[in-house]
N, C-alpha and C positions, 0 to 999 in steps of 0.2 A: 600464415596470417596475411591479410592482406596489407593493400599499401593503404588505406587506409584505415582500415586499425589500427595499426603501426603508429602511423604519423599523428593521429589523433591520441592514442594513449599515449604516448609519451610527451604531446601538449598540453594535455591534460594532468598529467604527473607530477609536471612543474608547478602547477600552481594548486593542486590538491594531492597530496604526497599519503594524506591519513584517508583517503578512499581509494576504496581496494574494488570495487565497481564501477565498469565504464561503460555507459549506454552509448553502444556506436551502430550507424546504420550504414552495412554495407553490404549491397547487392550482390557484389562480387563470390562475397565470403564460399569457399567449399567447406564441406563438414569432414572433421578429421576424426580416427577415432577417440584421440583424447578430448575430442570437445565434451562440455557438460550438456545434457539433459535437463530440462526445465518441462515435464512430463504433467501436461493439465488438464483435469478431469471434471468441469463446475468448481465446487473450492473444494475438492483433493489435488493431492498434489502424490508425485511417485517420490519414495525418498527412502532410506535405510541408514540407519546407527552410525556415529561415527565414533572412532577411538578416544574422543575428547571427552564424550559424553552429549556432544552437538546433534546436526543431520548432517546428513552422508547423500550426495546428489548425481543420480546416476552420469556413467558417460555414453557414448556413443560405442564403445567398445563391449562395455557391463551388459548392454544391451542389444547387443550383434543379433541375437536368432531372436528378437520379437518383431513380428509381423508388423508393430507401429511404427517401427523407424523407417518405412516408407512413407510414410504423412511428409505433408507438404511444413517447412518450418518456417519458423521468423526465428532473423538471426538477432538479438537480443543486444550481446554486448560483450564485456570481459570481465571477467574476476583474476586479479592477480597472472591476468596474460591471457588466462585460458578462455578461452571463447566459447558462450552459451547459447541454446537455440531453445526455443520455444517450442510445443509441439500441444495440441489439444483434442483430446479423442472425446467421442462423444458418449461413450459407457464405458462402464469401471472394467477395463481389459484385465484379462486372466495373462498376471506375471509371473513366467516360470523360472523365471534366473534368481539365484537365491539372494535374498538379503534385499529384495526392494519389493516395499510395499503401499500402498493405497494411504494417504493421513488426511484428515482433516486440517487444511493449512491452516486456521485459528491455532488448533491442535498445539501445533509445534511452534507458534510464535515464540517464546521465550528459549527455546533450542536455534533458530536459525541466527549464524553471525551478521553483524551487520550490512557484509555485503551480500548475503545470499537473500538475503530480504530485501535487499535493492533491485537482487536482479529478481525474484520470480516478484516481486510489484511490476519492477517492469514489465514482464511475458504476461501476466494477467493484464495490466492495462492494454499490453498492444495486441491480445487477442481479443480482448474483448472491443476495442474499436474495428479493429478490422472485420468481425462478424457483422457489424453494424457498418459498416462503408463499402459491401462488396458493390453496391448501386447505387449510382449519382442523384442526390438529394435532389437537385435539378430538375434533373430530364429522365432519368431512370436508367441512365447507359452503366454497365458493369465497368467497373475503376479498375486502374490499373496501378502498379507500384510506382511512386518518383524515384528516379537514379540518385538524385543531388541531396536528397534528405528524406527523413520518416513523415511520409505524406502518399494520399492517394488521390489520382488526377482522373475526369473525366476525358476519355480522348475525344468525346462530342463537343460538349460547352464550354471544356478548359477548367472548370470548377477544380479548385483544390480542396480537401481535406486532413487537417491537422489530427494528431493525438487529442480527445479530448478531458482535459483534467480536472475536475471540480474542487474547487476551494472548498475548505470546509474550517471550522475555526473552535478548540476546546480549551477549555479555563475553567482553575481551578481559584474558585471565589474563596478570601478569607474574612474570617474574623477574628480579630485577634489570635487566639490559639487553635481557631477552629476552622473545620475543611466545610465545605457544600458538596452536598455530596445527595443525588437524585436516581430513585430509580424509573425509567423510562418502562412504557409499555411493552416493549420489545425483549426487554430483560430476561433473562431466565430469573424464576424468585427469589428474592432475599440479597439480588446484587445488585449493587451500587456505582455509577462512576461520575465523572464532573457533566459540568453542561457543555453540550456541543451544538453544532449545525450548519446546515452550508452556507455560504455568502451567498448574498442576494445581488443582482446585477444592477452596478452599480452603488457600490456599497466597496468602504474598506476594509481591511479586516478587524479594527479594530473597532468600526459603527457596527459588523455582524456580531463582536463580542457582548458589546452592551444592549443590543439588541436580542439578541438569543436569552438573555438574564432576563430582562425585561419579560420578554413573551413567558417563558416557562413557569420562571420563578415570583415573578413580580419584583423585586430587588432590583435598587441603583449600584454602581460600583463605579472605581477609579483606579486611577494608579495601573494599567493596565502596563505588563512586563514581558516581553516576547520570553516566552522558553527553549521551545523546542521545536519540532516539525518532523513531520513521518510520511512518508506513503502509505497509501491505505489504500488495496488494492480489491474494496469491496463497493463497488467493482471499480471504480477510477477516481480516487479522491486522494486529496493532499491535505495531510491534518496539519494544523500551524497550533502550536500549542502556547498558551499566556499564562498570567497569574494577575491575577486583580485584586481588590479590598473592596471589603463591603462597606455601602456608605451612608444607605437608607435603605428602609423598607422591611419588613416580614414576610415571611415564605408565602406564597397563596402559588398554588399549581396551578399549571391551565389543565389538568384533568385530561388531554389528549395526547399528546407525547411524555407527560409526566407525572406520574401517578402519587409516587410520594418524594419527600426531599428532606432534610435537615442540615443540622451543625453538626458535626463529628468529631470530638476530641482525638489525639493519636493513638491515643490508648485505648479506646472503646472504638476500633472501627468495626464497619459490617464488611461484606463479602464484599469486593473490589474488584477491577479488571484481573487478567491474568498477566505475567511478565510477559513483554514482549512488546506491548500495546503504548500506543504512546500514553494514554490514560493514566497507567500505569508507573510509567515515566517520573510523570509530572508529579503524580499524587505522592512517589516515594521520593522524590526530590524535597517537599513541603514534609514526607516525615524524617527524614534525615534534618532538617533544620536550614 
């Protein structure tokens, strides 16, 4: 492990002891065989069974005679010490070692522990920025990595580039005893989740919450209550989750992102997110009481 890993997990320990994921950027890092593999294919992901009933995420050893461990990595961060690398191949590679296989990361949402979904959001955000930053926005020159932090610098112009992360804001609207609950165009049929959508620039999150209600549903709300918050690493989004109350208004869709909507009792719901999802979350947070 390097010296900075090191030094940085355990500053980070002190003051966050219940995350067991540590996004650290360091150049230095060599790959050893017990590091993990974070194996990304569009949105598959490589993974195989674990004893718990969880996933199971290959190492660098698991996967000694596959041709892809020559790819070029990014070095991700730690889970519980162990250090993970990112790696992205561009078609679904033939895995001959047994026990790891091709999944739909949606798939496995409600399988992966909380820090293993820390860290492949992380590898999915930072491979999907760096596809997108290999040439300076600028001037066109090919970027290269910064030593000092997770950034890529033009060595012509000096232009920097950051991780880019888009806000995004879900809430789960009540009424009295009742959920909102919309299906969007995008949906596969007959499922249902809350309203969501990205902040607008310059906007806070909670103007994008009454604002997103407004646009979709036509509905006023208040009382607006922070919940939760997730990574959502389709492809680089941070979901901040609320709960609100409804205050005025009847449903009227805007007919383009949402096709139908209602009130939902607990006991009469329809098809809802999967576990995993912060949607999810939230909505079995409001049924638990």
């Amino acid at each position: 492990m390097s010296q900075v890993e090191a030094a940085l997990g355990e500053f980070l320990c002190l003051f966050s002891p219940m995350t067991s994921f540590i996004h650290v950027h360091a150049l230095d890092a060599a790959q050893a065989a017990g590091d993990g593999f974070l194996v990304i294919q569009g949105d598959r992901l490589l993974a195989g069974p674990d004893v718990g009933g969880g996933v199971s995420l290959p190492t660098r050893a698991a996967l000694v005679d596959w041709s892809g461990v020559g790819m070029s990595p990014i070095h991700v961060g730690l889970i519980d010490q162990q250090r993970y690398w990112a790696f992205s191949v561009d078609a679904v590679a033939l895995i001959k070692t047994s026990g790891w296989q091709w999944h739909e990361t949606r798939a496995l949402l409600g399988s992966f522990s909380p820090a293993q979904w820390q860290a492949i959001s992380c590898a999915r955000q930072l491979l999907w920025w760096e596809r997108r930053h290999r040439f300076c926005g600028v001037c066109g020159t090919p970027t290269a990595d910064v030593v000092e932090e997770r950034a890529r610098r033009c060595p012509k112009c000096q232009a920097v580039f950051f991780p880019v992360v888009s806000s995004a804001v879900i809430v789960a609207v009540t009424r009295g005893d009742e959920l909102l609950l919309a299906h969007n165009r995008n949906f596969r049929p007959g499922m249902f989740s809350l309203l969501a959508g990205f902040v607008d620039p310059g906007e806070t999150l909670e103007q994008a919450v009454l604002r997103e209600v407004r646009e979709e549903v036509g509905v006023e709300i208040d009382h607006l209550e922070y919940v939760t918050s997730q990574p959502w690493a389709f492809p680089n989004s941070l979901m901040v989750g609320f709960r609100a109350r409804h205050v005025r208004g009847e449903i009227a869709v805007d007919g383009k992102e949402i096709e139908e909507a209602g009130w939902y009792r607990r006991a009469a719901m329809p098809e809802i997110p999967r576990p995993g999802t912060i949607a999810r979350l939230v909505i079995d947070r409001w049924r638990e009481g």
